[in-house]
Structure formats: C-alpha cells, structure tokens
C-alpha positions as CSV (number, residue, x, y, z in Angstrom):
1,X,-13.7,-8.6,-29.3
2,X,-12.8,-7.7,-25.9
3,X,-10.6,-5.2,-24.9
4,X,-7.7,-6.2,-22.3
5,X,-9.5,-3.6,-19.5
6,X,-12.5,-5.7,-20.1
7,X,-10.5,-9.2,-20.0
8,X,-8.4,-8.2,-16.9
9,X,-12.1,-7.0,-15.5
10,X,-13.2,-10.3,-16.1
11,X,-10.8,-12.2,-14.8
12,X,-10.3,-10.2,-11.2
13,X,-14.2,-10.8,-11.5
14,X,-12.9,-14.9,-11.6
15,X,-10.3,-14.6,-9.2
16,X,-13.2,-13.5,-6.5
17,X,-11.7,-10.0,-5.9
18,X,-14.3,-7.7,-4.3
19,X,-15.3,-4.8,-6.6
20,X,-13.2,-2.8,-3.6
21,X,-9.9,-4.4,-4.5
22,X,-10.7,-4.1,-8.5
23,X,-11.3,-0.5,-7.9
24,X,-7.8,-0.5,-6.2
25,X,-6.1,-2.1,-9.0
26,X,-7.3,0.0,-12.0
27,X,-6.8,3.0,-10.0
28,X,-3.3,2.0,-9.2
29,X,-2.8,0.9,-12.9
30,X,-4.1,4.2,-14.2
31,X,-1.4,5.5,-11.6
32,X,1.1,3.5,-13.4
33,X,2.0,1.8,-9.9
34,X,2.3,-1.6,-11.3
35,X,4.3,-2.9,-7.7
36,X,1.3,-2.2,-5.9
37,X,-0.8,-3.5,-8.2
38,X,1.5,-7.1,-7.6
39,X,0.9,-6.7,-3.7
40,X,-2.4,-6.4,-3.8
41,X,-2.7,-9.4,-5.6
42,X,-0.3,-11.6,-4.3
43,X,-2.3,-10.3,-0.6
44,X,-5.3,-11.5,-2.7
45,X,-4.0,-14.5,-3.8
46,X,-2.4,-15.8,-0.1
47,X,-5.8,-14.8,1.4
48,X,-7.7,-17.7,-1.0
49,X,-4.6,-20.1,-0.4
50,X,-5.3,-19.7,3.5
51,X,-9.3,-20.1,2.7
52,X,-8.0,-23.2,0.8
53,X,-6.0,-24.8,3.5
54,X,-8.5,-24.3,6.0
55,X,-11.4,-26.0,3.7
56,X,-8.6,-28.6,3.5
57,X,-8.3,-29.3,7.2
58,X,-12.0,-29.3,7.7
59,X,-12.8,-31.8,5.0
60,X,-9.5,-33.7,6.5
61,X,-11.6,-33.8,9.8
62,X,-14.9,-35.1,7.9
63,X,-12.8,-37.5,6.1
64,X,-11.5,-39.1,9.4
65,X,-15.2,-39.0,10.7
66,X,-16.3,-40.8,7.6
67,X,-13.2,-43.6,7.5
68,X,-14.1,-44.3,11.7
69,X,-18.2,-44.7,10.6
70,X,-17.6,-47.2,8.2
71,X,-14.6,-49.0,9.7
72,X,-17.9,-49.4,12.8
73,X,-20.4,-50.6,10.2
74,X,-17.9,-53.1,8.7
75,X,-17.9,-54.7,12.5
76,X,-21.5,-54.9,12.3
C-alpha cells in the first residue's frame, strides 16, 4: 500500500509538475508552510489553464479552417 508521500508524489507527477516545483512543495511541506505550498499550486494550476486556453484558440482557428474547406468542396 502506498504511503500518502508516495500518493501525493504520484499525483504532482500527474498534474505535470517539474521535479523542480515537487522539490519545492515537499520542502515547503516539511517546513510546515502549507500557504505556500497552495501558491505554488494554484501558480501551477493557472499556468496549465493558460496552456489550455491557448491550445483552445488554436484548434478554434483549425476548426474555422476546416468548416471554410468543406463549405468550398460542398460547391464543387
């Protein structure tokens, strides 16, 4: 069974956080500085949502490609 050092490992590990910003997290957990430990995930976490909106926008623009190509091959 794992322990909840190994589970939280595992899911920073999921959540794509460097092994820079895990380092930062125990270290600040072993410090007991649990509101840090909350910034630097919620700074985590609004990085990914800004990587998600601007994968949104860009598949946006392909979709808008992809509607114009075959609203052209349907006047073929």
């Amino acid at each position: 069974m794992k322990s909840n050092t190994e589970k939280t490992l595992q899911n920073l590990k999921d959540a794509n956080c460097s092994s820079e910003l895990i380092r930062k997290y125990f270290d600040l957990a072993n410090d007991g500085k649990i509101v840090q430990q909350l910034k630097l995930l919620t700074t985590h976490k609004s990085e990914l949502l800004n990587s998600l909106h601007r994968c949104q926008k860009q598949i946006d623009c392909l979709d808008f490609l992809i509607f114009n190509l075959e609203q052209k091959i349907k006047t073929l």
